[in-house]
C-alpha positions in Angstrom: 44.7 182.5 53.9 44.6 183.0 57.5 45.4 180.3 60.0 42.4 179.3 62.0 43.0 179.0 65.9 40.0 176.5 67.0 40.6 177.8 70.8 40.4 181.7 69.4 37.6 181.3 66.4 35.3 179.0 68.3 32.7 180.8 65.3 34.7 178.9 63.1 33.3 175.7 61.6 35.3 174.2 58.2 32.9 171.6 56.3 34.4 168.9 55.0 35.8 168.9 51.2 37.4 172.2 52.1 40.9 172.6 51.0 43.5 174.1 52.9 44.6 176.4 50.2 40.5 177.2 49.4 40.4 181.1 50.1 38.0 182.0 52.9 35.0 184.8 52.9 33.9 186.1 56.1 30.6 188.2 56.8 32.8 191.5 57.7 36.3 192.4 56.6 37.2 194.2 59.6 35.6 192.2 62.1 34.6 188.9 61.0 32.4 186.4 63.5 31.3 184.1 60.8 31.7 182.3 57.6 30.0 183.3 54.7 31.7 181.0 52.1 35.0 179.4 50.7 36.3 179.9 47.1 39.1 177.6 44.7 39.8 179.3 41.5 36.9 180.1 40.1 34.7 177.4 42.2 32.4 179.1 44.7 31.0 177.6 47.6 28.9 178.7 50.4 29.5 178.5 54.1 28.3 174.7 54.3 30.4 173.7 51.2 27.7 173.6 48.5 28.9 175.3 45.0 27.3 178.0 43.9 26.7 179.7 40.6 26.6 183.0 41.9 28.8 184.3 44.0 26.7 187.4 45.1 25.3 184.5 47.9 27.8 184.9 50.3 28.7 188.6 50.2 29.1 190.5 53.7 26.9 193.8 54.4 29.7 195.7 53.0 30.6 193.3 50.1 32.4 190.6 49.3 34.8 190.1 52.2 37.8 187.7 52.2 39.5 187.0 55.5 42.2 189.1 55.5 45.7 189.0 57.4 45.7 192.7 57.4 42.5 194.5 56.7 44.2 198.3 56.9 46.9 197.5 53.9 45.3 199.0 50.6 47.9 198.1 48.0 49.6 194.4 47.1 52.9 193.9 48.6 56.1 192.1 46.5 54.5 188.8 47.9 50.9 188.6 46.6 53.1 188.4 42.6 54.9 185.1 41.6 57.2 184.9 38.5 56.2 183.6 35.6 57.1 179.9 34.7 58.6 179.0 31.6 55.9 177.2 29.1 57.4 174.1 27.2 54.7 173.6 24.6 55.1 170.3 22.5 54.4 170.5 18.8 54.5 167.4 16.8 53.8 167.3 12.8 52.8 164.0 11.3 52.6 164.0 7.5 52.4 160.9 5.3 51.4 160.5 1.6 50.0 157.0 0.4 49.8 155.9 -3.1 47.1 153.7 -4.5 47.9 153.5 -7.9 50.3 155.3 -10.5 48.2 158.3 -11.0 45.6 158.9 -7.5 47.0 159.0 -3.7 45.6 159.6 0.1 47.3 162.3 2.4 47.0 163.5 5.5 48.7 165.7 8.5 48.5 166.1 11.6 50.2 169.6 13.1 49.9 171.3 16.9 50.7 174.8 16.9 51.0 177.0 19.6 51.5 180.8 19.7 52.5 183.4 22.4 49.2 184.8 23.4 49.2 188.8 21.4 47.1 190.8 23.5 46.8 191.9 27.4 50.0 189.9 28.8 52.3 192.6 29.4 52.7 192.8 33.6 52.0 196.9 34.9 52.5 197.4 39.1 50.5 200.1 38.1 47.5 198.8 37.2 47.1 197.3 40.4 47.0 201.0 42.4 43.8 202.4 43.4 41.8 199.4 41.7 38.8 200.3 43.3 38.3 203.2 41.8 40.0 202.6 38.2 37.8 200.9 35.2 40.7 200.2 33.3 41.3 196.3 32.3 44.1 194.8 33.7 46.6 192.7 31.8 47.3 189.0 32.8 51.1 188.1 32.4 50.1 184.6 33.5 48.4 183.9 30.1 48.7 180.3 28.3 49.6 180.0 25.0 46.9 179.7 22.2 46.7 176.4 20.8 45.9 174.7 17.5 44.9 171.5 16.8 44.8 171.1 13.2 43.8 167.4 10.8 43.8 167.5 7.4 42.6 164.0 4.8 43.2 164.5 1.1 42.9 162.2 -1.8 44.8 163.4 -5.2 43.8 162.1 -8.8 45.9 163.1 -11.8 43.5 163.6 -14.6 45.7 163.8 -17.7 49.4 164.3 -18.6 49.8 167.9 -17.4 46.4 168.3 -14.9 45.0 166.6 -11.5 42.1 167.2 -9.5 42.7 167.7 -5.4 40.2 167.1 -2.9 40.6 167.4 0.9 38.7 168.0 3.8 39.5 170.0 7.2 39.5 170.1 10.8 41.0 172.9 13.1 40.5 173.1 16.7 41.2 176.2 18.4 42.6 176.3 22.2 43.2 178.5 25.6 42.5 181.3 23.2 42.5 184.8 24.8 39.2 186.7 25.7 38.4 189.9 28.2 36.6 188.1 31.3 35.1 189.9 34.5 36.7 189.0 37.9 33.4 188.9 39.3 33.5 190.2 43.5 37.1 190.4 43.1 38.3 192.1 46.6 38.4 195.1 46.7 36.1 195.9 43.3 35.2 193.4 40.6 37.4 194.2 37.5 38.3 193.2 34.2 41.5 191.4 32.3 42.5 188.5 30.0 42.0 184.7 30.4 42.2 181.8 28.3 38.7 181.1 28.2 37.8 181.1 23.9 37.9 177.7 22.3 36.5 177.3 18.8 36.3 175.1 15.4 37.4 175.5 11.4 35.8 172.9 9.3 35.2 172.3 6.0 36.7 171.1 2.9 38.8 172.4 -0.5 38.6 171.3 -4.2 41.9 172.2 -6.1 42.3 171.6 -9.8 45.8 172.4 -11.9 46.2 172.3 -15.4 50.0 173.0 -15.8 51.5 175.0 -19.1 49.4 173.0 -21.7 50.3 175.0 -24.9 50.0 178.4 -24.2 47.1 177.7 -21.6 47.7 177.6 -17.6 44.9 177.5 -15.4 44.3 176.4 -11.5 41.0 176.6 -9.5 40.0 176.2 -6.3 36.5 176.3 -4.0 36.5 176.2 -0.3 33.5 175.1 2.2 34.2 176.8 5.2 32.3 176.3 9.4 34.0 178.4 11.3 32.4 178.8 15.0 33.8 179.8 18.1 33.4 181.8 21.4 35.2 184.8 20.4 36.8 186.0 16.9 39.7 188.0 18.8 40.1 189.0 22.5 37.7 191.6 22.7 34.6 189.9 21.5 32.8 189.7 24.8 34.1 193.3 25.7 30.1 194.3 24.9 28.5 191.8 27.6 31.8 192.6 29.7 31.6 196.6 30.2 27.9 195.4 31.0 28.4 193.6 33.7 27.0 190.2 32.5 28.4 187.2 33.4 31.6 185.3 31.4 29.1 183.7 28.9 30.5 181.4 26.5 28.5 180.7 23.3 29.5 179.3 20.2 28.8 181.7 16.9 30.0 182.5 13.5 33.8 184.2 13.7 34.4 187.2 12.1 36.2 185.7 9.4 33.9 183.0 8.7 33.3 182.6 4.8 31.2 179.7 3.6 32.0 179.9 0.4 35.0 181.1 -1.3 36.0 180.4 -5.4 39.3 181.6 -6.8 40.5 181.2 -10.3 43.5 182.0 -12.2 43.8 181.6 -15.8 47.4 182.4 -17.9 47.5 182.5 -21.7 50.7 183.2 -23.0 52.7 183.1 -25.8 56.7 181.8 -25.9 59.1 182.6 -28.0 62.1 181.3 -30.7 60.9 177.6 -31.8 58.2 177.7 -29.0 56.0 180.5 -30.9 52.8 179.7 -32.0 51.3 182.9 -32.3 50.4 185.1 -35.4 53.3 186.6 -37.7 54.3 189.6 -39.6 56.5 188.1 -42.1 59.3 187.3 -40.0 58.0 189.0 -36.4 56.6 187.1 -33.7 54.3 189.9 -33.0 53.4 188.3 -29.6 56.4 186.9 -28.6 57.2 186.4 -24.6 53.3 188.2 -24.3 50.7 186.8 -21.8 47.4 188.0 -20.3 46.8 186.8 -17.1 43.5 186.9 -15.1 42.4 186.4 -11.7 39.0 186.3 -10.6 37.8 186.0 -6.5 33.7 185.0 -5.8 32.9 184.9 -2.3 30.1 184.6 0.1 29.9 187.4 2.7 30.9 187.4 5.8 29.2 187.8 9.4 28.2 190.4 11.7 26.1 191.2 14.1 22.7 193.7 13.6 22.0 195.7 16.5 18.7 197.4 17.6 19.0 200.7 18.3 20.3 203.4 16.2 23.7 204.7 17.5 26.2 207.6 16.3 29.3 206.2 17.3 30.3 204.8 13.8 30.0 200.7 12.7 29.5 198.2 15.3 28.2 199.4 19.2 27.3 196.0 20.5 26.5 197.7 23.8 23.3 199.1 21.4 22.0 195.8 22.5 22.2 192.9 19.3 18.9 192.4 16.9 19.0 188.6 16.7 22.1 186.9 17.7 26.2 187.5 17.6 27.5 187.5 13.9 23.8 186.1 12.8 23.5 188.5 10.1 25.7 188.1 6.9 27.2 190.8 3.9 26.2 190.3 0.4 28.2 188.0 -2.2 31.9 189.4 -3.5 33.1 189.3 -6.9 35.6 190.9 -8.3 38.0 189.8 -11.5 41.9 191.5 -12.2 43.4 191.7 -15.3 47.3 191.7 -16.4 48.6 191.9 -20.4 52.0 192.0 -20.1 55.5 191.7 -22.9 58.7 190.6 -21.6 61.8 191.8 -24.1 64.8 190.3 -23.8 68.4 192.8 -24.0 71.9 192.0 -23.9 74.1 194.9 -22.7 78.1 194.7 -22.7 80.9 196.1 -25.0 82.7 192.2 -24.9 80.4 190.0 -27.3 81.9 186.7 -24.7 80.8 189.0 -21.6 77.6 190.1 -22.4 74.9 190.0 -20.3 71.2 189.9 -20.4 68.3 191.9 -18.8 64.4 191.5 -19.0 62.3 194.3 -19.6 58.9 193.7 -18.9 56.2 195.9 -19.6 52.8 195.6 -18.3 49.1 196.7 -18.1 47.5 195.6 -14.9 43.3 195.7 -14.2 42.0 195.6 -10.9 38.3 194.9 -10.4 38.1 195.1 -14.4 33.8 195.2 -14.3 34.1 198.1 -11.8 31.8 195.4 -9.5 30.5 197.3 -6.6 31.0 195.1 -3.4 30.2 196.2 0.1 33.1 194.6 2.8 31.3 196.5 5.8 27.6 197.7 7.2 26.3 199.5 9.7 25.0 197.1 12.4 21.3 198.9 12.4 20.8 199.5 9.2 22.9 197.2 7.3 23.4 199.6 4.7 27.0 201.1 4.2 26.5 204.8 4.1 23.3 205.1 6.6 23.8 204.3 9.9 19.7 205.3 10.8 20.5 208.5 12.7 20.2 210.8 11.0 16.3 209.2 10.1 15.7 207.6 13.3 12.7 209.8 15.2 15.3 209.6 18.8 17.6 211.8 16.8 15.6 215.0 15.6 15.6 217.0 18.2 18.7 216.5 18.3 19.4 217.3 15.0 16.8 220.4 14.8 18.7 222.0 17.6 21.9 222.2 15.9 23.2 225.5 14.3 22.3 224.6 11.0 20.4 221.8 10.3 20.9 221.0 6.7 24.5 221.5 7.1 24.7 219.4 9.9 23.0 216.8 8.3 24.9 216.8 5.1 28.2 216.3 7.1 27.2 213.9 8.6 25.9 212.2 5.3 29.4 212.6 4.2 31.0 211.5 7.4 29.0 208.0 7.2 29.8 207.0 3.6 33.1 205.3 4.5 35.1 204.4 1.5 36.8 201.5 3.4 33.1 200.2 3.7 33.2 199.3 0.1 35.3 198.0 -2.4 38.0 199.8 -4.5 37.1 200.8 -8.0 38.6 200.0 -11.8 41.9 200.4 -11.2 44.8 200.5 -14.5 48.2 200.9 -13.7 51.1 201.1 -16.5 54.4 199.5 -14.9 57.8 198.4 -16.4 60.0 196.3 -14.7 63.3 195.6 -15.6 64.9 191.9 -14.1 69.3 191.4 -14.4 
């Protein structure tokens, strides 16, 4: 900031509240004769001290215009960087476990976790040549760590000898996470990078129950009630109302991964062998001896994403197609999809030395994935919500388009067979034959 003169500037007139460190905005760059406003962070204020929301107010007739020691230099010099100081992030775990009775107890935690921030912190000297005429985003190596909060309450019952029932329910709050913000009347051009600006919630509850080996029956279950709501799901969420030019809005919506409703169960039945054999005989053969079938089954509600107007060619997602509704309002259908694995474990000895021998497990198996050959859809098209028709090839903006190609039909079948993604739905019946041999 430049130091004001009273004897030199007599244009100049500070109101009160102004820091000394509060960078000043003149009416012209080159030749300023007046102030047109004063600016702390990202606190604007105009030439009287008022804040203002928008800092368009108290732009010169060429633009923004910060006072500026020296108007002719075009690039940043060694001292308009700082090094970057040393974060010392403090993260405590509290855990305790309190019994009420032989067979039911209360839990809880309490953890803070922090992480290196992932995206956009690398520092590039280059990025910051000809700014004024680049788009590119430009990394911030001054970024926070992200931050979680997370609280957990539990109560455990043992219901029998060899099963319990476990219920608990959730709180995670999500910190200085990193989003893609506009510098809004940066000097010389407005332009984009990273902050620590997304903040955002995980709630909900979970309902375990575990029946250890009870005969030849093991079986756990577990359902999970899931809020999740935030500002962002990763750091280019706003990257749609960014590249338009709106403001840094911050709105709290359904992440990505938010999942209401989630059910997992796993059920064993096996067989032992020797003494513990309780399975059908051929005279003296234990026919299923050391054989289990194991299955796994997954139910979940779908998760969110956001419908879009208009009809777009540019694959799934264009949030800059302007949104039907609002972020993440719309939702995929249920999930359900059940695995199967029969396997036989036999047992070998191997060694000329009857006191040396040593044993091996050979275990064969048959393994099932998505056994019913259940048909889920994991991704849509945001227009259509379908997931092998975006709309354009149907939509009425796209025939003449379409009609002007070389050929028409073949056009149009490509492109049939360019938007039926595979990784838009689920895998099919799968059966794989494996050994595996354990020392």
């Amino acid at each position: 900031m430049k130091e004001i003169d009273p004897n030199t500037y007599a244009w100049v007139e500070l109101p009160e509240g102004m820091g000394d460190d509060y960078i000043v905005y003149v009416n012209d760059v080159n030749n300023p004769s007046a102030i047109n406003g004063f600016r702390t962070g990202m606190n604007w204020y105009n030439a009287s001290g008022t804040p203002v929301e928008d800092p368009k107010v108290i732009r010169g007739a060429a633009g923004i215009a910060p006072w500026l020691l020296d108007p002719s230099q075009e690039t940043p010099d060694a001292s308009a960087f700082k090094d970057y100081k040393a974060q010392i992030n403090f993260m405590p775990r509290i855990a305790f476990s309190f019994p009420i009775s032989e067979k039911a107890s209360f839990f809880a935690h309490y953890d803070i976790l922090t992480k290196r921030p992932t995206t956009g912190l690398r520092f590039d000297p280059y990025e910051y040549q000809f700014i004024n005429n680049r788009n590119a985003v430009i990394n911030n190596a001054n970024l926070k760590p992200e931050t979680t909060v997370d609280y957990e309450l539990g109560f455990q019952q043992v219901l029998s000898r060899t099963s319990s029932i476990k219920i608990a329910a959730f709180y995670r709050e999500q910190r200085n996470n990193v989003q893609l913000v506009n510098i809004f009347e940066a000097y010389p051009a407005t332009y984009k990078t990273f902050g620590n600006r997304d903040f955002g919630t995980v709630k909900g509850m979970t309902i375990n129950y575990d029946l250890r080996q009870t005969g030849n029956i093991r079986l756990t279950a577990a359902y999970t009630l899931q809020f999740a709501d935030g500002t962002g799901s990763n750091a280019a969420s706003a990257s749609g109302l960014v590249n338009a030019g709106l403001p840094n809005l911050r709105n709290i919506f359904p992440y990505d991964f938010d999942q209401r409703h989630a059910f997992a169960i796993t059920f064993d039945y096996r067989y032992g062998e020797g003494e513990d054999y309780n399975g059908p005989k051929i005279g003296k053969l234990n026919i299923f001896e050391n054989t289990g079938l194991n299955v796994f089954t997954n139910i979940n509600s779908g998760n969110p994403y956001s419908n879009q107007t208009f009809i777009t060619d540019e694959g799934i997602g264009n949030l800059n197609a302007g949104l039907n509704g609002t972020l993440n309002g719309s939702r995929l259908p249920w999930q359900y999809r059940l695995d199967l694995q029969l396997d036989k474990t036999f047992n070998m000895e191997f060694g000329g030395n009857k006191d040396k021998k040593k044993m091996a497990f050979l275990n064969v198996y048959v393994r099932v994935t998505n056994l019913f050959n259940q048909f889920n859809i994991l991704n849509v098209y945001r227009a259509t919500g379908n997931w092998d028709d975006d709309g354009y090839l149907a939509a009425a903006s796209s025939q003449t388009s379409i009609q002007n190609q070389i050929d028409e039909q073949s056009f149009r079948d490509y492109y049939s067979m360019k938007v039926q993604n595979p990784f838009n739905i689920s895998s099919p019946r799968t059966i794989r034959l494996g050994v595996k041999i354990d020392f």
